[in-house]
C-alpha positions as CSV (number, residue, x, y, z in Angstrom):
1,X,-139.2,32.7,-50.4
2,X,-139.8,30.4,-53.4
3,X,-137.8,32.6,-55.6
4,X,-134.7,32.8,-57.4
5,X,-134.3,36.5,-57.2
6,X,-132.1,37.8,-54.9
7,X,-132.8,41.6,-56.2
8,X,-135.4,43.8,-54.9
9,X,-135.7,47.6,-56.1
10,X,-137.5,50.1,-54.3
11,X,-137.9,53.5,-55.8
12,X,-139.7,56.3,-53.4
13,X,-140.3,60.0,-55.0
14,X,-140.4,61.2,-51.7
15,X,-140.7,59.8,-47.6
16,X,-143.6,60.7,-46.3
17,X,-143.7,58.2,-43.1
18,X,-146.7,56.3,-44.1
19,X,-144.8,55.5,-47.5
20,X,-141.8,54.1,-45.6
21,X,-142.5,52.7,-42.7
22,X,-143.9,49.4,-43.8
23,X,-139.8,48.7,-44.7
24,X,-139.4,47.0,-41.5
25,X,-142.6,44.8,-42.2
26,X,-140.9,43.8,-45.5
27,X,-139.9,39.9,-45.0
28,X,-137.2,39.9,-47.6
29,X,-135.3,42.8,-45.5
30,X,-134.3,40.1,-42.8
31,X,-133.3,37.6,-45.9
32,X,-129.2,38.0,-46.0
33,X,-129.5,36.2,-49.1
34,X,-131.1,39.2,-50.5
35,X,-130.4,42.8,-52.0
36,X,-133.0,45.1,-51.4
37,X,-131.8,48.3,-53.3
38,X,-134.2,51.4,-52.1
39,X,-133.6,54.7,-54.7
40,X,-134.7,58.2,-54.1
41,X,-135.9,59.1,-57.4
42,X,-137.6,62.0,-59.0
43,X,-138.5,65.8,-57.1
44,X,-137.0,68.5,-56.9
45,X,-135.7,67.6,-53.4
46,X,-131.8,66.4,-53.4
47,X,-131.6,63.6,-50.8
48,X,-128.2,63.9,-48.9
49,X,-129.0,60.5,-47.0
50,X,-131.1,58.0,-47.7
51,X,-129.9,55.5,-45.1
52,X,-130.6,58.3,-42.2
53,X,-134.2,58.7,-43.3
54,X,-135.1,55.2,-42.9
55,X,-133.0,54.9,-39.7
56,X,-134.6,57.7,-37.9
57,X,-138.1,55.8,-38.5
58,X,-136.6,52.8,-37.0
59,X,-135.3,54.3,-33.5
60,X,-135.9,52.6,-30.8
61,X,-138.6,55.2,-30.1
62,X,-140.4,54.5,-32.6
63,X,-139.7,50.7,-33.6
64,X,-138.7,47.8,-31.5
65,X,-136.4,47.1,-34.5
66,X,-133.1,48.9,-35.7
67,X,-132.5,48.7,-39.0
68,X,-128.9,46.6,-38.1
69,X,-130.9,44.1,-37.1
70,X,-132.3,43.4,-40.6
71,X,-131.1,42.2,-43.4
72,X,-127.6,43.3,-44.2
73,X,-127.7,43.9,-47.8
74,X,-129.1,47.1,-47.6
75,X,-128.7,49.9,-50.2
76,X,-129.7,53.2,-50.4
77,X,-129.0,55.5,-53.3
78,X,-129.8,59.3,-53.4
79,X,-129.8,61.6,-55.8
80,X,-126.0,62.2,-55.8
81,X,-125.9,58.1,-56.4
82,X,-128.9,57.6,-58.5
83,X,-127.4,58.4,-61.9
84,X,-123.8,57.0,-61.2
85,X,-125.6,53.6,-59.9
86,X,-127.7,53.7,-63.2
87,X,-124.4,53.7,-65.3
88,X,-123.4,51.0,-63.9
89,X,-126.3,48.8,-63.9
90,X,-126.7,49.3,-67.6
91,X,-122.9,48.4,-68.2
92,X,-123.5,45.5,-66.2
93,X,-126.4,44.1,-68.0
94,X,-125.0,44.1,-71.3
């Protein structure tokens, strides 16, 4: 990449598989020099864990390749780490 950001945010409203599974097509997912942030946002829907709805998509049965083998700055924030992750961002842009 040509770019000096390091931070990529991905907010999904909800994970239907042809919403989610062009993650392991993403580029910047196998970049360890980069943070891709993905946030379950919005619906009525609480999301327990993120993380397990992206690595289900990714088993070997259905991709050649697990999500370990990307990128290791991953994040995944639900909706019981939305709003404390939101806090924090905004205290740490002051």
């Amino acid at each position: 990449m040509n770019s000096r950001q390091t931070d990529i945010f991905i907010v999904l409203s909800h994970f239907h598989w042809d919403h989610i599974q062009g993650l392991p097509f993403f580029a910047p997912a196998y970049d360890s020099n980069m943070q891709i942030n993905l946030l379950a946002k919005g619906g009525d829907k609480r999301i327990s864990n993120l993380k397990e709805i992206f690595a289900t998509q990714m088993q070997e049965t259905y991709f050649p390749v697990s999500m370990e083998e990307m990128g290791r700055n991953l994040n995944f924030y639900s909706s019981t780490t939305t709003a404390r992750y939101s806090r924090l961002h905004q205290m740490a842009s002051r």
